[in-house]
N, C-alpha and C positions, 0 to 999 in steps of 0.2 A: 831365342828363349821363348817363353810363353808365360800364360798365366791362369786362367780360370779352368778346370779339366773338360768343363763341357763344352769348348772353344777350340778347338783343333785347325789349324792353319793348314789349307795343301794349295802352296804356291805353283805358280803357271808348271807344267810340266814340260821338260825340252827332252829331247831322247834323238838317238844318232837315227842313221838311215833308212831303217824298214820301218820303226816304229820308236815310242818311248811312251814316259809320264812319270810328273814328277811330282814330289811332297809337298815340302814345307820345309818351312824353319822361320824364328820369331826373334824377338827379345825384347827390351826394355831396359832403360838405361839405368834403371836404379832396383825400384824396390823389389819387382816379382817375372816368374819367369817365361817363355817364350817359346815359339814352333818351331822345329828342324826335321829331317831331312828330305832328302829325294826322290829323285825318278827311276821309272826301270826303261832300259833302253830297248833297241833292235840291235840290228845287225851292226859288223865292226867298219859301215863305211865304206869307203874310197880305199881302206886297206894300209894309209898311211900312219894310221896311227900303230904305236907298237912301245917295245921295254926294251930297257938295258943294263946288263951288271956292271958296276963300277968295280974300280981295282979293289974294295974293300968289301968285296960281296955284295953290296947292297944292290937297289932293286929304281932303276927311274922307269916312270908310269909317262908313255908321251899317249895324248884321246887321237884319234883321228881326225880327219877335218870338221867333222860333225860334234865333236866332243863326247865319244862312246869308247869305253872300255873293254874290249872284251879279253876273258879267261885264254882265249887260242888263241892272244898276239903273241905274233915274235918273240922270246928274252921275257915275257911277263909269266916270271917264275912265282908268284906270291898268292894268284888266285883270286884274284880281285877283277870286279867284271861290273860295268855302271857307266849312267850316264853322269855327264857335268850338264848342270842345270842351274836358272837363276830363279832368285823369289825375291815377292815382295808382300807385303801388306796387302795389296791394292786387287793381285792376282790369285790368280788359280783357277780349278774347276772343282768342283765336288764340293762335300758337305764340310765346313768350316774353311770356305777359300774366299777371300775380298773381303777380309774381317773388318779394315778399318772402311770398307762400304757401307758394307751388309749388317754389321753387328754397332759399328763404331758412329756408322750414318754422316760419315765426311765427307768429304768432296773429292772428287778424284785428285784439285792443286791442291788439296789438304795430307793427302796421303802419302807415302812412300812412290816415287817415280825409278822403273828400269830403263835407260836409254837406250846402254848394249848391253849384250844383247837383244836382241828382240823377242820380248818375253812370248808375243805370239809365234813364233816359232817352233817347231819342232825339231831342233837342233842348238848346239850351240860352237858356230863357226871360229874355228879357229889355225892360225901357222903355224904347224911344230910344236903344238901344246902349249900354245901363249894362249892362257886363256883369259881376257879381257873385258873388262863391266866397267860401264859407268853411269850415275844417276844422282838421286838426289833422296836422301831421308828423309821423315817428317820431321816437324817439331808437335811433338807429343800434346796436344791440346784438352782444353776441360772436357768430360764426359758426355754424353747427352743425358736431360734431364732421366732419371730413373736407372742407368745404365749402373750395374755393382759388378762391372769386371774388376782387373787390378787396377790399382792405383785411384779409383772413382772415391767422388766427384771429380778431383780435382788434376789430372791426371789420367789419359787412356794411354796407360802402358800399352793393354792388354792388346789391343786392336789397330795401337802406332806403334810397331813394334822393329821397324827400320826394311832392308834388304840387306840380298846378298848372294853369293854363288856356292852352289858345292858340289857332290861329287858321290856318287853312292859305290858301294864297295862289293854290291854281291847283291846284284840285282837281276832279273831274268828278263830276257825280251820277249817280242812280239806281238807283242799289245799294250795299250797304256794302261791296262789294268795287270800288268803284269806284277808278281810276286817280289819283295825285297825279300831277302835276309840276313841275318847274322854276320858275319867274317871275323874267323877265329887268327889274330897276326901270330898266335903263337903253335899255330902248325905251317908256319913259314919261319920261325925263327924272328921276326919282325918285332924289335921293341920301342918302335917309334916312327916317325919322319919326317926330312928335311922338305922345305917351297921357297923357292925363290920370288920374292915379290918386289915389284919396279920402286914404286913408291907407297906409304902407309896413306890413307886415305884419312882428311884431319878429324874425321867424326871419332875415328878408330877403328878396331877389330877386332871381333871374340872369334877366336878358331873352336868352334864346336866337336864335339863328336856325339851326335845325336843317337840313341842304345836301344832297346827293347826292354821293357819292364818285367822283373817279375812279377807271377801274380800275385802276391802279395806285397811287393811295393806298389801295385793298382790298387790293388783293393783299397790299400791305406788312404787315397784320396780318392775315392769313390769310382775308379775306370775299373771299365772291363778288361778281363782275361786279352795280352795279348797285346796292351796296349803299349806304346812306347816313348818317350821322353819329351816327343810332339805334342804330348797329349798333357804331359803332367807341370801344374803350376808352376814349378824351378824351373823346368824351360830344361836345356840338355847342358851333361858337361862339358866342359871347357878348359883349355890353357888359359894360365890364369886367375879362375876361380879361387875365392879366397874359403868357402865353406861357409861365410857369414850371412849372405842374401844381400852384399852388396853390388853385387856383378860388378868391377871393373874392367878394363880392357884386358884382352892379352897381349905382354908383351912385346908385339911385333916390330922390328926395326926391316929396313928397306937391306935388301939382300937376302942374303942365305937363312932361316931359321933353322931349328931344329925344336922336334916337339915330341919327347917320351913320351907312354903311357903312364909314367910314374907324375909326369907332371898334368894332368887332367883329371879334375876331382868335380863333382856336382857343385852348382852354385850353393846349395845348401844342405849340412851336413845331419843325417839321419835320417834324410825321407827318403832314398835311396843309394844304390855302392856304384860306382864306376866300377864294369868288368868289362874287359877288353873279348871276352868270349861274346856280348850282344852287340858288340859294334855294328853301326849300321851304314856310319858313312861320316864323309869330313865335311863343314860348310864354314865357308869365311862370311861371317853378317855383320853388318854397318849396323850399328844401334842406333835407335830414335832417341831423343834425346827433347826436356821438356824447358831447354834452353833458345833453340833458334832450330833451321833447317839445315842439313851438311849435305855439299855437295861429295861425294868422292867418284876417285875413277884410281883404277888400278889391275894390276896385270895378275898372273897366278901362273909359273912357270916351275919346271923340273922337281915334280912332286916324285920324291924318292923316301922306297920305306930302306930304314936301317935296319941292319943286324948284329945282334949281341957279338 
């Protein structure tokens, strides 16, 4: 999630073989909202990664060993082409990256920690699309004196805003400045889909889907043309979301999920629409929390879209 519009989070960037770079994504455990998404990748790898239909048509997405997606794998009938990448707080490169450093002026043991991955990496290794993180949230601490992001004084939502891993959806390689965009699930038939997850990590999990703004849902809080749900206060939507600005968790129990586009609504109802035409990518983010630190660690396996 995220919070103040002129705060824009771009967590470490991981990207497969030749190249990558990645986003962001944010949150905050309570009041206001947070950064999402990711990277654009390179090439598809070691070649191991690849798709599969199941007997009910649907579509399973395995990255390669690098954690890169590409359009010309195998059986990856949907069109979705991206790295898996992880973020934090504490990371990134580019302008609004090391929020809770650079903006929030915490300490590195104050901040959000990635273990695994290795956020300096340019890849995100993984078996057969087991994909694997573990680390440690903040606990969300008083502001520094003068600081009016969210949650200030008492309270740096804005800048402890936790980790987490995700996955972009239609992203271009060959440089870390390469291009994201869009991915339309319903010129694939796609109205949802299933992840298998080992265990729920105790802090929790909001399953994002971070969008592109229109320009006039920018406008309305003051962003430029083009901007997108990284950028804007409510942070991106979510399974879950109740529409009120309470951000609770999403749902997730250990095993099999399933997650429509019917069921993903913005944390807050009227500053912008979930449409599944700006989709920009999926991220699982551990929220900071202004209780204690969470440790979690957890797996991200057989991410399959469904079909009507």
């Amino acid at each position: 999630m995220k919070t103040f519009t002129n705060l824009m989070l771009v967590p470490m960037a991981i990207a497969a073989a030749m190249a990558a770079a990645a986003c962001d994504s944010a949150g905050d455990d309570g009041g206001d909202g947070g950064d999402d998404t990711g990277g654009s990748g390179g090439s598809s790898g070691s070649g191991t990664g690849g798709s599969s239909g199941t007997g009910t048509g649907n579509t399973v997405i395995i990255p390669s060993t690098d954690g890169w997606v590409d359009r010309m794998d195998v059986g990856n009938d949907v069109g979705v082409q991206g790295a898996w990448y992880p973020y934090g707080d504490q990371y990134g490169t580019g302008g609004g990256a090391k929020k809770c450093l650079l903006v929030g002026m915490h300490t590195p043991e104050e901040c959000s920690r990635i273990d695994t991955p290795d956020p300096t990496m340019m890849a995100f290794p993984n078996t057969g699309g087991n994909m694997c993180t573990s680390g440690s949230v903040a606990q969300v601490l008083d502001c520094p004196s003068g600081l009016m992001t969210s949650g200030c004084p008492n309270d740096d939502f804005s800048n402890m805003w936790g980790a987490g891993i995700g996955w972009d959806l239609n992203a271009e390689g060959g440089s870390p400045t390469a291009p994201k965009h869009p991915w339309n699930p319903a010129d694939y038939g796609v109205i949802g889909f299933e992840f298998t997850i080992d265990a729920v990590p105790l802090p929790g999990l909001r399953v994002e889907i971070p969008m592109v703004l229109t320009d006039a849902e920018a406008t309305m809080v003051m962003l430029p043309a083009g901007s997108t749900t990284d950028d804007h206060p409510d942070g991106a939507p979510y399974w879950g979301a109740m529409g009120s600005g309470m951000y609770p968790k999403s749902p997730v129990v250990a095993g099999v999920n399933r997650v429509l586009w019917t069921d993903i609504q913005p944390p807050r109802m009227g500053n912008y629409v979930f449409d599944t035409t700006r989709m920009l990518g999926i991220q699982f983010h551990v929220p900071a929390n202004n209780m204690s630190r969470g440790d979690y660690e957890f797996c991200i396996s057989q991410v399959t879209f469904i079909r009507g």
